[in-house]
C-alpha positions in Angstrom: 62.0 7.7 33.5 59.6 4.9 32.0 56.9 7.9 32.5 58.9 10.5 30.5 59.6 7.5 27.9 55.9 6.8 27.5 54.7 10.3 27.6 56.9 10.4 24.6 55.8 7.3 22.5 59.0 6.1 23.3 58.8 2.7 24.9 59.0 -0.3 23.1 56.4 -3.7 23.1 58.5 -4.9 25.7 58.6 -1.9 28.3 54.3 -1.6 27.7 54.0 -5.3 28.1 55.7 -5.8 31.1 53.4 -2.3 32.4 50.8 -4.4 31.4 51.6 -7.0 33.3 52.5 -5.3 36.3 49.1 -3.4 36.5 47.3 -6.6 36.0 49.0 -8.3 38.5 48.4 -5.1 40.9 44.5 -5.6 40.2 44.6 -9.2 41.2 46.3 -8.4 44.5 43.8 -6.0 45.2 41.2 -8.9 45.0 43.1 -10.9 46.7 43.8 -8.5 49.6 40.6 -7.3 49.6 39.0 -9.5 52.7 42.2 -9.7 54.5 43.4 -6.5 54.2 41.1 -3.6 52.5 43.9 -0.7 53.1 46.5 -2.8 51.1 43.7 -3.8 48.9 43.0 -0.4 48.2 46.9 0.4 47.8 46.7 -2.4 45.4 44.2 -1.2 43.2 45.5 2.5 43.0 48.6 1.1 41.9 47.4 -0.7 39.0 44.9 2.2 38.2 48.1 4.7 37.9 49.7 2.1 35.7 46.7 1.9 33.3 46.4 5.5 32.9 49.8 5.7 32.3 49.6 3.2 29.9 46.8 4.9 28.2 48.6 7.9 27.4 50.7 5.6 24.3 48.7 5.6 21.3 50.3 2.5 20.4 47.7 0.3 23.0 44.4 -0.5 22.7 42.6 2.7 24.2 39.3 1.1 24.7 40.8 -1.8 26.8 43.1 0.1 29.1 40.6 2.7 29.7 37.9 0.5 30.9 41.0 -1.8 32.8 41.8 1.8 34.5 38.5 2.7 34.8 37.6 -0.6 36.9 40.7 -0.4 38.7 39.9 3.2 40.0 36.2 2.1 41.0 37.8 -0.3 43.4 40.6 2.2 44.1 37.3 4.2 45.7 37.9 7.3 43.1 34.6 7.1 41.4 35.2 10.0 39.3 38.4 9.0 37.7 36.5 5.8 37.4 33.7 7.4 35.3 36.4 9.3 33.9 38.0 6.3 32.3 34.8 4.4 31.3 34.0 7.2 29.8 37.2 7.3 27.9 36.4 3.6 27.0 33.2 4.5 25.7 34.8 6.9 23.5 37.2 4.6 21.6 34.8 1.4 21.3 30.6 3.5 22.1 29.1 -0.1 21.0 30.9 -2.3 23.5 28.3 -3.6 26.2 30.5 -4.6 28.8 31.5 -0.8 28.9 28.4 0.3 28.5 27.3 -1.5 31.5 30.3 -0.8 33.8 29.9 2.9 32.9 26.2 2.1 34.2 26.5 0.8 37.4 29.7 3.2 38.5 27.2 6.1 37.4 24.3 4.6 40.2 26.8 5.2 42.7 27.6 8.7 42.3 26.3 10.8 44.9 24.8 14.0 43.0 20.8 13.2 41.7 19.9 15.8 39.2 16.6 15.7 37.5 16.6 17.1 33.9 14.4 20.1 33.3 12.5 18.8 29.8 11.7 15.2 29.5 12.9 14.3 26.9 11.5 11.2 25.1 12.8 11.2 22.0 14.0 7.7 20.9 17.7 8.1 20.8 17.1 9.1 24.3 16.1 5.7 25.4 17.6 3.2 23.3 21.1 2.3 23.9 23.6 2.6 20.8 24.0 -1.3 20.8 20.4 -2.3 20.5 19.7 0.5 17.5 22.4 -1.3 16.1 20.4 -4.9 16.7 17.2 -3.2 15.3 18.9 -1.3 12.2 20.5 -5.4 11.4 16.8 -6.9 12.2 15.0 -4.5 9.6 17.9 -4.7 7.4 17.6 -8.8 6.8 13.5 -8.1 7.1 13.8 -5.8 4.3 16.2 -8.1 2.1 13.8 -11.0 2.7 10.8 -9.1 1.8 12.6 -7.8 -1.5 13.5 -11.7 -2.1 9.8 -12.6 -1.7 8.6 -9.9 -4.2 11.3 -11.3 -6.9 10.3 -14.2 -6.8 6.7 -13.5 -7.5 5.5 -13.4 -3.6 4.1 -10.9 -1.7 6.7 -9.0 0.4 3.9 -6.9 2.0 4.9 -4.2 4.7 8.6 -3.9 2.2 8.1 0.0 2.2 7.6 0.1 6.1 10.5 -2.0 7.1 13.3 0.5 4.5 12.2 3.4 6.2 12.0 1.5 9.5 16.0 0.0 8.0 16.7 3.6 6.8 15.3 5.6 10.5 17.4 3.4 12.7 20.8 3.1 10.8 20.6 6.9 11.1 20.0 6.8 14.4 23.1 4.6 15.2 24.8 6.6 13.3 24.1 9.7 15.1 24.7 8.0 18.8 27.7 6.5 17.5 29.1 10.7 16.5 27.5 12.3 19.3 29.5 9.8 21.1 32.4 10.6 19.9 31.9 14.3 19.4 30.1 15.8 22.5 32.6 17.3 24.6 32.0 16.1 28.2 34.0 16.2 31.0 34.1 14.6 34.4 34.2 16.1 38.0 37.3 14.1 39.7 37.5 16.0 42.8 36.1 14.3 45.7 33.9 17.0 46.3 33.8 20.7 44.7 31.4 24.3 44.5 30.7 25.3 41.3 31.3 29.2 41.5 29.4 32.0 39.3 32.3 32.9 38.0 36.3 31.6 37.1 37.0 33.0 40.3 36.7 31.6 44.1 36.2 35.4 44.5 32.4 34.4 42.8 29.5 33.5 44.6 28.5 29.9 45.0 26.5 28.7 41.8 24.8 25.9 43.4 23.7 25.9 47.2 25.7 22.3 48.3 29.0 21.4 46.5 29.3 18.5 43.4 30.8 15.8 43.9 33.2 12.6 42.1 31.7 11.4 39.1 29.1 14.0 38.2 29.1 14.7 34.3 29.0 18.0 32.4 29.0 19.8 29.0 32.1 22.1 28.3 31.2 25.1 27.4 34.5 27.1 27.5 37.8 27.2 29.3 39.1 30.2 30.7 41.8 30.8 33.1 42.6 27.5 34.2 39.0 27.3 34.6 35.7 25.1 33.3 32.4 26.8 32.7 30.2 23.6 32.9 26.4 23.4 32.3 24.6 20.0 33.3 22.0 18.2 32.5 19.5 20.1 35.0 20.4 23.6 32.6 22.3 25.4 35.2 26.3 26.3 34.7 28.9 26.6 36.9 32.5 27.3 36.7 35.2 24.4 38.0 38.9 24.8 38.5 40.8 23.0 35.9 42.1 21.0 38.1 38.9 19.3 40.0 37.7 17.6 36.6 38.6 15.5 33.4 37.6 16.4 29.8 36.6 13.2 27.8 38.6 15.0 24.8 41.7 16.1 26.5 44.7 14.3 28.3 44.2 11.1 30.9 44.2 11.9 34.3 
């Protein structure tokens, strides 16, 4: 009933705080179980990450908080997908939070699928997180005041034309991590382990010669009969069932 309610935007502060509260206090038991007794740990912690992404689909909560709660309480939960899933939702709502950022890190060192890009690619937005293109856009920012000060009042403000477009160069480039972000529409695989097919068919021949598995990341490129066409970061496609992944834009699963 609470589910129907909250599906609904129907449940008041009360209701979602005492959710809340349950789901926290289902993560804790997890730890604490977790020496003693890892199957009721792990009980524990799917509990509280069914709770969280329940609680994620109000938009009256703080979406970056209970995604990253959910997404750390699937990791220990041992669903790695719906744990990159959720971190990756987090990253959405709040792309400059570290502690995400990180989190989103590690769980992505455990997933089991190593893919090599084709092209390196060794652009600068590549390599530099959104958080520290933010600290450097700040740094040149106050370097470029200062030096302005320093020419007003009658001192040289030498390399002034080299730190605005240094000021200018890096605010865009946060900028643009910050909407790409936002805007690329990813999606997760959640199934423990899944062949991409050539086709939105089973009837298709394999697309890849060993199955994907929980927690490998793609690029949507269409839907189609209850189906994903994926490409990934190697350049080769695949088609998923619907129902094996998680689209960073659509619903919480």
């Amino acid at each position: 009933m609470k589910s129907a309610l909250l599906l609904l935007g129907l449940l008041t502060l009360e209701d979602t705080n005492h959710l809340t509260s349950k789901a926290e206090s289902q993560f804790d038991q997890g730890h604490a179980l977790s020496l003693e007794d890892p199957e009721l740990a792990g009980k524990a912690f799917k509990d509280s990450a069914e709770l969280f992404t329940l609680l994620s689909t109000s938009a009256d909560i703080d979406q970056a908080r209970v995604h990253y709660n959910a997404g750390n309480a699937w990791y220990y939960a041992g669903e790695l997908g719906h744990a990159i899933f959720h971190l990756r939702k987090a990253e959405r709502a709040a792309p400059m939070n570290i502690t995400i950022r990180q989190n989103l890190a590690f769980a992505r060192s455990q997933t089991l699928d190593a893919f090599e890009e084709k092209s390196a690619d060794l652009t600068i937005s590549r390599h530099l997180s959104i958080s520290t293109t933010a600290w450097l856009f700040g740094l040149t920012h106050l370097a470029a005041w200062g030096l302005y000060a320093a020419r007003r009042f009658g001192k040289k403000g030498r390399g002034l034309y080299m730190i605005t477009v240094l000021t200018i160069l890096f605010g865009l480039l946060t900028f643009y991590q910050i909407m790409a972000t936002k805007f690329k529409n990813d999606g997760v695989i959640l199934a423990r382990e899944v062949m991409p097919r050539m086709g939105n068919n089973d009837a298709y021949q394999p697309a890849f010669s060993m199955p994907l598995h929980a927690g490998t990341e793609f690029e949507l490129i269409e839907i189609r009969n209850d189906w994903i066409h994926a490409a990934f970061v190697t350049g080769d496609t695949g088609w998923l069932p619907a129902n094996t992944v998680g689209l960073i834009d659509g619903p919480s699963s």
